[in-house]
Each structure stands twice: as C-alpha cells, then as structure tokens.
C-alpha positions, 0 to 999 in steps of 0.5 A, spaced: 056 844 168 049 843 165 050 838 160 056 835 166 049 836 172 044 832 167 049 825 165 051 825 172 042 825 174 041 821 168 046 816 170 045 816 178 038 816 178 037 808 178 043 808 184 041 805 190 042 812 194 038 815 191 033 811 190 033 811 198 033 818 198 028 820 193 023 815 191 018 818 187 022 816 180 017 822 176 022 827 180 028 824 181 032 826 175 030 833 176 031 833 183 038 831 182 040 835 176 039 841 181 042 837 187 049 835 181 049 843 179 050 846 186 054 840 188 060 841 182 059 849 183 061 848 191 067 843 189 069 847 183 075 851 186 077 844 191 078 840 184 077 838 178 072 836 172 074 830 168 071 828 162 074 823 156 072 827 151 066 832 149 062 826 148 062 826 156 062 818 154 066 818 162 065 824 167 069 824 174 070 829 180 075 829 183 078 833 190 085 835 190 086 837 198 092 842 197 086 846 194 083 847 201 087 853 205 086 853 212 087 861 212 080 864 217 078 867 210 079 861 206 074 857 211 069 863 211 069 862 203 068 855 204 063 856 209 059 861 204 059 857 198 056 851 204 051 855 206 049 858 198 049 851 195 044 849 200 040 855 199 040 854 192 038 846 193 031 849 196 029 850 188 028 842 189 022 843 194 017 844 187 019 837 186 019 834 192 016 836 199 020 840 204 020 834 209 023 830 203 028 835 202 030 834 209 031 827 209 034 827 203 039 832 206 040 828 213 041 821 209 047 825 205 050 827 211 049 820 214 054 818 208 059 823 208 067 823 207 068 825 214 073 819 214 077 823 210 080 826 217 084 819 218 089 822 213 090 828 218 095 832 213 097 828 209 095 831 201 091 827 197 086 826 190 078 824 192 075 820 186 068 824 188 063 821 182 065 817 177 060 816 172 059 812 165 054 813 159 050 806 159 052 806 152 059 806 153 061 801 158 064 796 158 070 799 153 075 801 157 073 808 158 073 807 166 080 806 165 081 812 161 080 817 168 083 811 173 089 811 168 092 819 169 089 818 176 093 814 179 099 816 175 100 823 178 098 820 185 104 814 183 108 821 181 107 825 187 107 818 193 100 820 196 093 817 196 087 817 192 080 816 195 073 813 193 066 812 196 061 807 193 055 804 196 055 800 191 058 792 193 058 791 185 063 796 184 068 794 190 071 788 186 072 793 179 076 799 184 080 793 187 082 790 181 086 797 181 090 797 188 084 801 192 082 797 199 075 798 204 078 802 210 072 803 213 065 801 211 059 806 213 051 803 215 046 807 213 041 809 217 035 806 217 037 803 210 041 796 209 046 801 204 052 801 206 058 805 205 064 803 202 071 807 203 076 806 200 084 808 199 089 806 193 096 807 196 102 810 192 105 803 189 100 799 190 095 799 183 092 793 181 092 788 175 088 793 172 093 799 173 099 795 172 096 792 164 095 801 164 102 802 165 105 796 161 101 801 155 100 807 157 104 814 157 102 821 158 104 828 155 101 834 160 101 841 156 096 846 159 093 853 156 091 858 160 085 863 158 080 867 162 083 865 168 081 857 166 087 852 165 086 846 161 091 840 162 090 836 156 092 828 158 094 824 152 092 816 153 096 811 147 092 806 149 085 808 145 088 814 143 082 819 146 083 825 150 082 826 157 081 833 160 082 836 166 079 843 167 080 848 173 080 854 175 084 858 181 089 855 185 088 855 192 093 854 199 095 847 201 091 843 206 087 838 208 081 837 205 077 834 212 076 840 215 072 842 211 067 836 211 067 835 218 065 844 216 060 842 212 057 836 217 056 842 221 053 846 218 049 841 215 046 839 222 045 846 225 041 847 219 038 840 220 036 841 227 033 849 227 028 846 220 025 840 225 
C-alpha cells in the first residue's frame, strides 16, 4: 500500500482538488502520501487494488457494493475503520496547520460519493481513482484497467461508477459509454464534480475496438487469506491484477458514504 499511496500523491499532486485543498506545494506530496495510505486501508475490504503489472504503470481503486453488509456489526466496523483513518490522517498536522487539515477534511466532504444513493440497491463497481505514470500515457494502459472493468460489469448486468473533477477527463470516460448524471459545485472554488455512470451494454467506441480484440481468462490462487485474480489482456499481452482480501455481505455501499458524511460533519462541528 506504500509504493501504491506514493504513485497516487506523486500523480495527484498537480490535480486541481488538491491543489485547492492543499496549497503549499513544499508539503502536498507528503501530505497526500499519508491522506492515500489511510484512504486505500479504509476501502481495502470494500474493494480492490488494481495494478497493470509491478511496474505500477497504471493504478486503480475500486468499490465493489456487495462488499458492504448491512448487519449492526458490519456498520459498527465500518463506522471504526472511519473514525481509525481519521485519526491516523492527524499525522498530516506536522506538515499542515490544524486549520488546514480541517479544511481540507471539510472540502473532501463537499465532494463526496453521497450520489451513489440513487442506485438504492442496486450492485454495482466504483472506479475510485485511476492513476497513470506521466511516462506511460498515452500507450493504452487506461484501457487495460477500463477493459476488465467494464467486461465483468457487462457480465453481471450492473453499473460502474466514477467521479472526476477534471473537464478534461470527461471526454476520455465518455468514449467508453460513462454519461454525467449529476455534476457537483465546490464550495467556495469554481471545481466541480462530475458523476458519472456506464450502464451495462452501453460501452463506448473505446470499449467496442477492446471487445472486438480483447478476451479474458480468470484463474485465482488463495494464500494467507489473500486472493489474486490474475487478468489476461491479448491486446498488448500485459497482465492486470485484481487483489483483495475477505468477502463481505452483499449490500449497497451508499449507507456507508452517507456513514462517513456523517461522522465526518460531527468531527467537523466539535473541532470548529
């Protein structure tokens, strides 16, 4: 999770969001190396890590809303891993100010994936961050982690779901079937937040050119409690690996965000 928490600050750390959120450049990248460990270890058990090889060329989390039980003790452990990954994320406050580190806990909140509860319960995979190397782009390795994506999603009949507030990559998720369903003013900023959703057969052109070259073969090893699922792409002959650890209940995974909203605003209002 180290090496994965430092590709996404050193990538991330020129992104309008965090540029708004943390404008001293001298301490953005340690702040968000701290800010992506805590995050990937809070969403570990609801998801998965993807990575197109161990060169890391492209990285991805992803939710999966069957992960999320709706039991008392599966929201209490959720509710803990909220409250632990806040608590670590206090280690920022020896780069930035407290009053930073509040604002910028305030403006992630502001931008949050509360829209997911439109889906109501219906099963579906969020694209969390995807994350490209500078070096490797434009060689096709977005379409490595979309590719699979978007298969087992044509496979099961459900959704997958994204966030950017990038304009720029709207036109890049479009050409593989996603639409803006909502679209999210920051406050305070000119930033905005694009959701956006690709339903089950309706890919793009992007996906159509993948599924006219592409096919996948899924073999999966079990050690230690960990699983890996092994993707393999003809298309450049490179290997996209899916890890993740217990399964989980099935539920929808809005609960839990509109949880986190929560908990983050009764943080929020006893601090100030």
């Amino acid at each position: 999770m180290e090496a994965v928490a430092a590709v996404m600050a050193d990538n991330f750390k020129e992104d309008g969001l965090y540029v708004h959120l943390l404008p001293d450049p001298s301490t953005r990248v340690e702040v968000l190396k701290l800010f992506f460990r805590n995050y990937i270890e809070l969403l570990y058990d609801y998801g998965g890590l993807y990575a197109t090889s161990e060169k890391m060329e492209a990285v991805a989390l992803v939710f999966r809303s069957e992960r999320v039980g709706a039991s008392w003790a599966s929201r209490m452990s959720y509710t803990w891993g909220v409250a632990r990954a806040i608590a670590k994320s206090l280690r920022m406050c020896r780069y930035i100010s407290p009053a930073g580190f509040l604002r910028a806990l305030s403006g992630l909140r502001s931008m949050s994936s509360a829209w997911l509860a439109s889906l109501g319960d219906q099963p579906y995979l969020h694209l969390d961050m995807l994350v490209v190397q500078p070096q490797y782009r434009g060689q096709g390795w977005v379409r490595k982690i979309m590719s699979p994506l978007l298969a087992e999603c044509r496979e099961r009949r459900i959704a997958c779901t994204l966030e950017t507030q990038n304009p720029r990559n709207v036109g890049l998720y479009e050409h593989y079937g996603f639409t803006i369903v909502d679209t999210i003013q920051m406050r305070n900023s000119d930033l905005k937040q694009y959701c956006m959703v690709c339903l089950p057969g309706n890919g793009g052109l992007a996906e159509r050119e993948s599924r006219a070259s592409d096919s996948h073969v899924v073999t999966q090893h079990d050690g230690e409690g960990v699983r890996m699922n092994l993707t393999n792409l003809r298309l450049m002959n490179e290997q996209v690996i899916r890890i993740y650890d217990t399964d989980l209940p099935q539920n929808e995974i809005a609960k839990k965000l509109i949880m986190n909203d929560v908990i983050i605003s009764a943080i929020l209002s006893i601090s100030m």
